[in-house]
Structures are given as structure tokens and as C-alpha cells.
C-alpha positions as CSV (number, residue, x, y, z in Angstrom):
1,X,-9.5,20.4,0.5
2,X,-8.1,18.9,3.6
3,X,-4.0,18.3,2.8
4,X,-4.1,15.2,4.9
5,X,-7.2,13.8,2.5
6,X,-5.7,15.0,-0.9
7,X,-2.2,12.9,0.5
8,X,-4.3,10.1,0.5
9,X,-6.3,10.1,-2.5
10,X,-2.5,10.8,-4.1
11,X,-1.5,7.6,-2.7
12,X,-4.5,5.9,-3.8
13,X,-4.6,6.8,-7.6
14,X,-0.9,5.8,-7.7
15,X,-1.8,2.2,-6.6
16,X,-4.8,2.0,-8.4
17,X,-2.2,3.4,-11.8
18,X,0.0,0.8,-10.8
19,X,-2.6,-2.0,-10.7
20,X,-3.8,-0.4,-14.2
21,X,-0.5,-0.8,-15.7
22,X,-0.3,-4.1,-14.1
23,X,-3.4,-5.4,-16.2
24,X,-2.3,-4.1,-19.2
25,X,1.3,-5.5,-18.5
26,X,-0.3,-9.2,-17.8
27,X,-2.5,-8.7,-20.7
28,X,0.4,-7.7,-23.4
29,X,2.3,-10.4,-21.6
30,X,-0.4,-13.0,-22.4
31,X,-0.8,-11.7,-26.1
32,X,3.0,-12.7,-26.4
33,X,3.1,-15.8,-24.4
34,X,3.2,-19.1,-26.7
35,X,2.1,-21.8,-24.3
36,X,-1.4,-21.8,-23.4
37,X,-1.2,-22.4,-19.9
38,X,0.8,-19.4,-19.5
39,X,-1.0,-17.4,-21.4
40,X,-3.7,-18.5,-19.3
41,X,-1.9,-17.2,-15.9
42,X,-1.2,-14.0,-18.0
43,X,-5.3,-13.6,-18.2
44,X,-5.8,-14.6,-14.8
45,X,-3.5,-12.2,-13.3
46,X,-4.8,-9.1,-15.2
47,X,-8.5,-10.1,-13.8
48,X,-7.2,-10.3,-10.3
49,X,-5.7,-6.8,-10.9
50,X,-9.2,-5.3,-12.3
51,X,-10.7,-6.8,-9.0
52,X,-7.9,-5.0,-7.0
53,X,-9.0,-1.8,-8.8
54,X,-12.3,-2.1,-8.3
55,X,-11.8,-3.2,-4.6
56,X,-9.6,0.1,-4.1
57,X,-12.1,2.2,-5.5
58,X,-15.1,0.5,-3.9
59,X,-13.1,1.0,-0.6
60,X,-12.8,4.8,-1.3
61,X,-16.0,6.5,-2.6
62,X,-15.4,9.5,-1.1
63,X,-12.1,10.2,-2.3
64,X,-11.2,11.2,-6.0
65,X,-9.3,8.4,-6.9
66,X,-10.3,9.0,-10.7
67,X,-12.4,7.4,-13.3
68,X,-13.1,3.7,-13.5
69,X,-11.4,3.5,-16.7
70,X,-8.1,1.5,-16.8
71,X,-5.8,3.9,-18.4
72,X,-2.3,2.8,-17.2
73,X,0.6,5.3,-16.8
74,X,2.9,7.1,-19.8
75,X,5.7,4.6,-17.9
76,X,4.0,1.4,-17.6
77,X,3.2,2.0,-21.7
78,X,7.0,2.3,-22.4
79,X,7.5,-1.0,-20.6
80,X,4.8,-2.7,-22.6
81,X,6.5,-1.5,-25.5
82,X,9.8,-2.6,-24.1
83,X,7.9,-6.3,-23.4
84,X,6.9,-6.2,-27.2
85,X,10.4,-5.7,-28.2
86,X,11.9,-8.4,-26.0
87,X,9.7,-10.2,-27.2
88,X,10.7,-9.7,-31.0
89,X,14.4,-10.0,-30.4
90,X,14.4,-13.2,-27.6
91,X,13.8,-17.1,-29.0
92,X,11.8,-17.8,-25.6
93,X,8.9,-15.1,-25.5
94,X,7.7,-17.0,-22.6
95,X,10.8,-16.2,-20.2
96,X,11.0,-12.9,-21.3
97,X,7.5,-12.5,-20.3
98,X,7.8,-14.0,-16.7
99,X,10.8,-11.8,-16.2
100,X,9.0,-9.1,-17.0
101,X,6.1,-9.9,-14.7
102,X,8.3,-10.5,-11.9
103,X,10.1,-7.4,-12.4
104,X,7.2,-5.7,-12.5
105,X,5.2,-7.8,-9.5
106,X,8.5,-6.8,-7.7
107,X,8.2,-3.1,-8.1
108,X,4.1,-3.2,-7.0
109,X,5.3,-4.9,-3.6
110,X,7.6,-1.8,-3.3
111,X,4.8,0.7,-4.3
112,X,2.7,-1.2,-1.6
113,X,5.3,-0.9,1.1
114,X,5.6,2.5,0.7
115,X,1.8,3.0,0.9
116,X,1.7,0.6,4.3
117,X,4.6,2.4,5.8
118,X,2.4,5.8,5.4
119,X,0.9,6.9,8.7
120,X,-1.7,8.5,6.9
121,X,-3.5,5.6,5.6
122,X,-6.8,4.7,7.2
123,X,-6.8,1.0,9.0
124,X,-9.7,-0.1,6.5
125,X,-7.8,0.8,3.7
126,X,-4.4,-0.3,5.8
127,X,-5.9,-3.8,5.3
128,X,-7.1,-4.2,1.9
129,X,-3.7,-2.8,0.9
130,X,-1.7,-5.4,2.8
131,X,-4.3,-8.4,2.0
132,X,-3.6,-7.3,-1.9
133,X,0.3,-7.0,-1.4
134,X,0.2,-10.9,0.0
135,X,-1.4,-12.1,-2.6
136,X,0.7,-10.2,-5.6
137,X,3.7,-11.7,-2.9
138,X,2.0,-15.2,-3.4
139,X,2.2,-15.0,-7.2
140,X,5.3,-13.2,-7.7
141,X,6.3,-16.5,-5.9
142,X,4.9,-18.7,-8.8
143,X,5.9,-16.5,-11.0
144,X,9.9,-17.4,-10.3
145,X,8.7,-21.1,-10.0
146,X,7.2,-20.7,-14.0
147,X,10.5,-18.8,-14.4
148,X,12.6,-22.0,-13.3
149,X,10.3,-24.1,-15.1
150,X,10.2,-22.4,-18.7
């Protein structure tokens, strides 16, 4: 296999990884959450992730960017289990979630920088990346506005 393709699909099953922990994250975080419209954002978020997914692999069929099952990474688990004990130990689950969220909507801006700063990346997917790195920017904006809120 071409080195410059294999690069690629590397970089595109760590985004689509990320995205998976993502939905598990916003789905742990909305198991946790106590108010019902936050819980509600949790859901929401987690489905806009799964469309991210299935947009990134849509956008790539001819790269082995792995199965269509959303697995999630050995790290993002260890942070879920980190969100559940926060969550035990903190008076305001709902805080502790939306920090966790932003932290974690804050480190998937970085992943995506690093993936729009790469040469390598084709313009199609150059453009899917960057229209889904605004809109995780958009919420991790209303996600410190919940923050402020809660």
C-alpha cells in the first residue's frame, strides 16, 4: 500500500475514534445529567457525532477507515469512567458533565487542527473536516454558556 494513502486512512480512523468516543462521552454524560433539557443536549450531541462518523466514512469508501461499529478508544473509556466517578463524588452532576464535555469538545478541535494542518489531506475531505470542526466550535460555545448557566 501506497505510504501517502495508509497516512491518510491513519488520520481518518483517529478522527472517526475520536468522534466514537465523543458519542459515547455525550451519551454517559446524558445518563448522568439530572435536568432534562441537558440531558437532552447530551442526546443530541452524540447523534450529531454518529452523523459525523457516518459522513467521514461515506466520504472515504475506498480507504480502510474500519468498521461501522462505534467502538470508542481504551482512553476515551477511562475518561467515561473518570465522568462516572465525578459524577459520584460532585453535588452538581450537571457541571461536572459540561466540563467534561468541554474539555473533551476542546481536545476534538485540537485533533481537527492537526488533521487540517496536514498537507496530505485531500480538499474533499479538507472540507468536511473543517465544516465539522465549526460546528463542534459552535457547540463547545454553548457548552461554556450551559456551563455559566448551571
Amino acid at each position: 500500500m501506497n505510504n501517502d494513502i495508509k497516512h491518510i486512512e491513519d488520520r481518518m480512523k483517529g478522527i472517526i475514534e475520536k468522534n466514537e468516543d465523543s458519542v459515547k462521552g455525550f451519551e454517559k454524560a446524558a445518563e448522568n445529567a439530572k435536568e432534562g433539557g441537558i440531558k437532552n443536549y447530551f442526546e443530541q450531541r452524540a447523534e450529531k457525532r454518529r452523523l459525523f462518523i457516518k459522513t467521514l466514512h461515506n466520504a472515504t469508501p475506498a480507504l480502510k477507515t474500519g468498521n461501522r461499529e462505534i467502538e470508542g478508544s481504551i482512553k476515551g473509556t477511562m475518561h467515561r469512567t473518570w465522568m462516572d466517578a465525578k459524577t459520584f463524588f460532585s453535588a452538581d452532576s450537571d457541571e461536572v458533565m459540561l466540563q467534561e464535555s468541554v474539555r473533551g469538545d476542546r481536545s476534538a478541535i485540537d485533533e481537527y487542527n492537526e488533521i487540517l494542518a496536514d498537507s496530505m489531506v485531500p480538499h474533499r475531505m479538507r472540507e468536511i473536516i473543517k465544516e465539522q470542526r465549526d460546528e463542534i466550535q459552535n457547540d463547545l460555545e454553548t457548552l461554556q454558556i450551559l456551563e455559566e448557566i448551571v
